[in-house]
N, C-alpha and C positions, 0 to 999 in steps of 0.2 A: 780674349782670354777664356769668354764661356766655350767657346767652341773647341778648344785649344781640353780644355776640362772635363769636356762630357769624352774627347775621344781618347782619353785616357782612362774616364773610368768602363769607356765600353772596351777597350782591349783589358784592362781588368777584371772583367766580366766575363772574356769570351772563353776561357779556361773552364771556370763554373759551370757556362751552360753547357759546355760538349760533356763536364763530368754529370752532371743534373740530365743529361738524357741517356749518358751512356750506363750510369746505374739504375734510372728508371726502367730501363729495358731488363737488366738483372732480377728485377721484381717482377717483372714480366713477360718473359720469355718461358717457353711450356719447357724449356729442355734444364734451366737453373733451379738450381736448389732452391735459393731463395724465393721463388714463385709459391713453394708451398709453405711458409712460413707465416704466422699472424700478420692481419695487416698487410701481407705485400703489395694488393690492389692501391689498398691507399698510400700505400709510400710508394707505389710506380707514380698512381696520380699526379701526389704532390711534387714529386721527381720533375712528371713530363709537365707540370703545369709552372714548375720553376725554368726551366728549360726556355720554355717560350717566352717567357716574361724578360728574360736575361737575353736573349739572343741577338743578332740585327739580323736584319730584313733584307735581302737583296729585292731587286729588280724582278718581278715576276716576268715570268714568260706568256702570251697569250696562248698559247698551246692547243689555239685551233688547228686540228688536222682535218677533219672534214666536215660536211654541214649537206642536210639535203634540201634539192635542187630539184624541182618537179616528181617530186619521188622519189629520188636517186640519189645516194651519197658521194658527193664528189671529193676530190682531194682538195687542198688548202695548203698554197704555199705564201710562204712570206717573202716579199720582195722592197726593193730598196731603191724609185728609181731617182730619187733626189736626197742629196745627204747635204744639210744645214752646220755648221759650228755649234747651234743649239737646239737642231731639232732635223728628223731627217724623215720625209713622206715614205711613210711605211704600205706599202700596197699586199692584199691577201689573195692574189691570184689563184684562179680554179682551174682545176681538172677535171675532165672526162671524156672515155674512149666512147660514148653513149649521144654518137649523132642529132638526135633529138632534144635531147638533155644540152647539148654544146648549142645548137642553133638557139635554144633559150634567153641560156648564159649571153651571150652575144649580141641577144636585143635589150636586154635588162640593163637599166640607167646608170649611171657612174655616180657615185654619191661620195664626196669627201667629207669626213667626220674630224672635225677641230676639237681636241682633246682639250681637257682647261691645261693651266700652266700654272695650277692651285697647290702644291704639296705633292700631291700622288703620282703615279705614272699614268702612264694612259692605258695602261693594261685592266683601270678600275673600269672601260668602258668595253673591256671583253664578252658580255652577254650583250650591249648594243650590238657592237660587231657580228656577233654568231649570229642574230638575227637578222640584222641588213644582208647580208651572204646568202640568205634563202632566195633572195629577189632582186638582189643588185651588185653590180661592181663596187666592192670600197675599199676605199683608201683611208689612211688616218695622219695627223698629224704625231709624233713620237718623241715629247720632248728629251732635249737630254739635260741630263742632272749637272746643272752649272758647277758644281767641285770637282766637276772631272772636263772640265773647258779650257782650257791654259789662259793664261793673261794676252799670250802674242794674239788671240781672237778676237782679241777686244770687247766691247759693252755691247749690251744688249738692253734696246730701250723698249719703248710700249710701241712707239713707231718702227720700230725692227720688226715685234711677231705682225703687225701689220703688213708690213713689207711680204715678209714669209707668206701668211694666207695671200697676199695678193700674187705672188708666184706659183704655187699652186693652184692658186685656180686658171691663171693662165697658161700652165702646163697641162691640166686637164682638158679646158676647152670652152666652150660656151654651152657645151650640154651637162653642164657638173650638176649636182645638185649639193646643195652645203647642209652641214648639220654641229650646231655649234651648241656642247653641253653645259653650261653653267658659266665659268667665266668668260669663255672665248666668245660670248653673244655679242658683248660690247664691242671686243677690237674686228673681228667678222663683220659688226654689220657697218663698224667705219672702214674696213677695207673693202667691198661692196660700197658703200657710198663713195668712196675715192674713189674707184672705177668708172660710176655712173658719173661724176660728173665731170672725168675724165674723157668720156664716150665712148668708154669701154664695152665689151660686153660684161654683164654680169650673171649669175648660175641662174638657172630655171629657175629653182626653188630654193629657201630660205627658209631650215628649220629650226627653229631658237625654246631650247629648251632649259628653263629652269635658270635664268639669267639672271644679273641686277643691270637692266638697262635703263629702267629709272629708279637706285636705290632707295628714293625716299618714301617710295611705297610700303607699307606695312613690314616699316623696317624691322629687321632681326638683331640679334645679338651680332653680328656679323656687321652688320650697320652701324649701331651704335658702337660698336668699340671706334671704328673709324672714324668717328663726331667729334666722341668725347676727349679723343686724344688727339696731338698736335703730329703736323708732317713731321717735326724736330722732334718727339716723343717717338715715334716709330724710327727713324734713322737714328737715333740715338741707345735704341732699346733692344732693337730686333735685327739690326744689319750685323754682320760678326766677317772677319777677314778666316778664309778656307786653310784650317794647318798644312804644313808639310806632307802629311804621307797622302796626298790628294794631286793628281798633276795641273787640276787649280789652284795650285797653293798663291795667298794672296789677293784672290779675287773674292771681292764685298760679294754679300749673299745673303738672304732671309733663310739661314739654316733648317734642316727639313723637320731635323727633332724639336724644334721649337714650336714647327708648325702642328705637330707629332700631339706636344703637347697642351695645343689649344686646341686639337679636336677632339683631346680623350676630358679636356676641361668641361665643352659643352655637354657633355653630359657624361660624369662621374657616375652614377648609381648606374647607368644602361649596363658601361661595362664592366665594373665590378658585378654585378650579377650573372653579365653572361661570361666571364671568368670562372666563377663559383660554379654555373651549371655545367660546364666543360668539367670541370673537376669532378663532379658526380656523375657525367655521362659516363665518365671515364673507368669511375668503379662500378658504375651499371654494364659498362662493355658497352653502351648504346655507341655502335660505331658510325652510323650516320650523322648521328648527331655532330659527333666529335669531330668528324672531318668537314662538317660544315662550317664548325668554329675554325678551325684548322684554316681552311679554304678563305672563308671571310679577312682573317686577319691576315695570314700571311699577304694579303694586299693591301689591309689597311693601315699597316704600320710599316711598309714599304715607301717611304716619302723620298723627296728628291731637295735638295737644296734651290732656290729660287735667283737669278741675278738681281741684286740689289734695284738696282737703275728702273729696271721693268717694275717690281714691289710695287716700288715709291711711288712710281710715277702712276701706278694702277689704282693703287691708295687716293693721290689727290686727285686724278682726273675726274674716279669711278664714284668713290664714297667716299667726297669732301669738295670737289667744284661739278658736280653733278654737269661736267662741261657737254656730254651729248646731250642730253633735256635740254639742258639750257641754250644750245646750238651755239657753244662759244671756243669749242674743242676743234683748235687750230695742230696739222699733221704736218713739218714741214713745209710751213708757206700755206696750204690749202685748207678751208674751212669743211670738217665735215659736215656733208648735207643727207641726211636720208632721205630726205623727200626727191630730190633726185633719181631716185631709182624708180621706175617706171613696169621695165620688163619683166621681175623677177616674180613669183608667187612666193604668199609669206607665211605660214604657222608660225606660232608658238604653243606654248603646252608647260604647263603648271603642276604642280602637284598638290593639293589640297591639304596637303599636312607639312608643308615645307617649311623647314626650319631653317633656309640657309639662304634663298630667295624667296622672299614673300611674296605674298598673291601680289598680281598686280604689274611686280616688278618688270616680267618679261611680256607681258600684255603691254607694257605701254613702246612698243615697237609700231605696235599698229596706229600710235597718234604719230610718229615721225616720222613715218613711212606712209605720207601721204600722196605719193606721186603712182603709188599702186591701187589700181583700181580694187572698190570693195570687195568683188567680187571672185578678186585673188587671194584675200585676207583673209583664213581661219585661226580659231582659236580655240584649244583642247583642254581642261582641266582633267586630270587625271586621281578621281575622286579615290578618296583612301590612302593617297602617296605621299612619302616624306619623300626627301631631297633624293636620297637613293633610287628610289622607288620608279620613280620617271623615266629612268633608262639603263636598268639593272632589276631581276627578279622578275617574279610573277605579275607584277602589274605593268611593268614594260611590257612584258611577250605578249600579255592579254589583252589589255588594255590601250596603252600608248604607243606600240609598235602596227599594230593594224593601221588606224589613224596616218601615223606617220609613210607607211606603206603605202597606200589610197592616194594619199594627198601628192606625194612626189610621181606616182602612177598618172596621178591624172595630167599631170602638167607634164608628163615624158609617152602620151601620146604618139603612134606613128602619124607622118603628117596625112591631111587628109579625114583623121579620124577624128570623130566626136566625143571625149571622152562619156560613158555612159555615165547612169544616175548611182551605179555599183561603184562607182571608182569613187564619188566622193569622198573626202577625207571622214565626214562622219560615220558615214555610213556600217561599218564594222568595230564601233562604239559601243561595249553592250551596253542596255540603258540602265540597269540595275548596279546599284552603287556595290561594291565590295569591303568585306573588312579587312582594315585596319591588321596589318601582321606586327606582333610584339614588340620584335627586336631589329634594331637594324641588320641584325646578322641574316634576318628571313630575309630581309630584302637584296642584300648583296651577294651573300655568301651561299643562299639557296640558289643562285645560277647553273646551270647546269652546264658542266663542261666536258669537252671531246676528249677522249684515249685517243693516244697515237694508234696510227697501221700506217703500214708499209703504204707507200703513194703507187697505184697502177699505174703503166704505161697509158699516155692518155693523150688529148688531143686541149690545148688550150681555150678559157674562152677569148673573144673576140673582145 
């Protein structure tokens, strides 16, 4: 019935907000009367600042069109070569007519990037992407939004998106390199351990960012709700059946607005204030500003509905039978084992101000994964970073994406070669801590994004 509620009062709403922007504009347009009238900056403002408030969010576009590549700006296509019921490997294919430039691209490593299956789209991880594209092949995982799944596709459990990464990576190859941002750390590194003890091959590298692989580590708010409440409290509370105008209609789901509004919960005052200053950049004209608010949120309040089944089961595996620590977390018949895995190299990488995986969390990778020698085992904090911060904004590009560059470099080698003492994964770490940026809107929404141009006639990479 909640679900059934809210989309009635958003198509009640959706009237308002196209009148709430299209008279804002009236207040602010150079060629309307009203422009030069008392007050019209602030009644545009208040206008556009209703607007957004009242609106829904679609689906953003990652809106990569080009990225430079030894110097050179190549093109950026989206391609599609695996399509899921709930998820379809999204690849961002390069161009250029620039011989030198394409022999590059050609030797640069193949890196698949496991999106969470947390609320958002995977488009939140568009400034990772921009920046892996300087130096490598990637690909991503692209969940799709379970209210648009039909019922004939059936359930989707925690051993399904396992399933998924583990076809993907065997679609790729044994030279992938993986990169799993926040939730996907857990089900990646038991698909990877099913592999290995399968005798599989598994990816060169393994990089695990900002995870809860062992949540009881300097648990969060995120943690504790999961304690304190009952499996039966959460399927009880949070699962809602998908209305009619959805062509999921009737399939169980952890609704997105719900989840919408537990992350505007965790901290109330952040965005009420940076609300308020949109609204004053607005009468200032500070148009950077504005569009950065702009930018930021039009992805953060972009959520997707969840399959119930996967939820649940993420809930009691992940943050309630703590089943991978505790090595009890049966797939299928088959016991996950990390330690199994042998060949792979492994980072992980923290953020120091992380309020969503706590320290620790994604570190304690390297006590289960003990069939990898030490020597393949880094470990990164990324001083000054909240949750965002690790792999979106200025402390990714600066900080956390060199690292992660280094590390997957050194282990994608041609054969025959030594990796130098350059390539280490520390080694382009500055040593000087940074501060601390205000709002999460610096950290995500300060990403800097590509304009489209026209794609040249060009020559593919390899």
């Amino acid at each position: 019935m909640l679900y059934q509620l809210y989309e009635t009062q958003r198509a009640f709403m959706a009237p308002f907000s196209e009148f709430a922007s299209a008279t804002a504009k009236l207040y602010n347009h150079p060629l309307s009367p009203f422009t030069h009238t008392p007050l019209a900056q602030r009644m545009s403002a208040s206008l556009d600042l209703a607007h957004r408030l009242a609106k829904d969010y679609e689906k953003p576009e990652f809106g990569i069109r080009t990225v430079p590549v030894n110097g050179v700006d190549v093109a950026v296509q989206e391609q599609v070569p695996i399509t899921k019921p709930f998820c379809r490997l999204l690849r961002f294919k390069r161009f250029s007519d620039n011989p030198a430039v394409l022999e590059v691209m050609k030797t640069q490593p193949t890196v698949l990037v496991v999106a969470p299956l947390s609320g958002h789209h995977s488009t939140l991880l568009r400034d990772t992407v921009k920046m892996l594209l300087r130096d490598h092949k990637v690909l991503i995982t692209d969940w799709t939004d379970a209210r648009t799944v039909p019922l004939e596709a059936g359930p989707f459990h925690l051993h399904d998106y396992i399933e998924y990464v583990q076809e993907f990576i065997r679609h790729l190859g044994p030279e992938v390199n993986v990169i799993s941002v926040c939730q996907p750390t857990v089900p990646v590194l038991a698909a990877v351990s099913l592999l290995a003890t399968k005798g599989e091959f598994t990816p060169r590298t393994l990089t695990m960012m900002g995870g809860p692989i062992d949540a009881r580590k300097s648990p969060t708010a995120v943690n504790n709700l999961a304690l304190t409440k009952s499996f039966e409290w959460f399927e009880n509370n949070v699962i809602y059946r998908v209305p009619s105008n959805f062509p999921g209609v009737g399939r169980r789901v952890y609704p997105g607005f719900l989840q919408h509004t537990g992350f505007v919960a965790m901290n109330p005052d952040r965005h009420l204030s940076s609300h308020y200053d949109y609204f004053l950049d607005l009468i200032r004209g500070d148009d950077e500003s504005t569009e950065q608010h702009r930018q930021f949120y039009d992805e953060y309040n972009a959520v997707l509905d969840m399959p119930a089944e996967y939820y649940l089961e993420t809930i009691k595996t992940v943050f309630q039978d703590f089943a991978l620590v505790n090595g009890t977390w049966d797939v299928k018949g088959t016991l996950v084992r990390p330690q199994d895995i042998t060949t792979s190299a492994l980072l992980t990488v923290e953020g120091e101000l992380d309020d969503i995986s706590g320290s620790g969390q994604t570190k304690a990778a390297h006590g289960l994964c003990t069939g990898i020698p030490k020597e393949r085992q880094f470990h990164y904090d990324v001083e000054g970073a909240g949750h965002y911060g690790i792999f979106s904004g200025r402390r990714w590009r600066e900080l956390a994406y060199p690292v992660v560059r280094n590390f997957i470099r050194r282990y994608n080698s041609a054969p025959g070669v030594t990796p130098s003492a350059e390539s280490s994964p520390e080694s382009d770490a500055p040593a000087a801590p940074m501060r601390r940026l205000p709002q999460a809107a610096a950290q995500v929404g300060g990403a800097a994004r590509s304009q489209a141009s026209p794609r040249p006639r060009a020559a593919r990479e390899g």
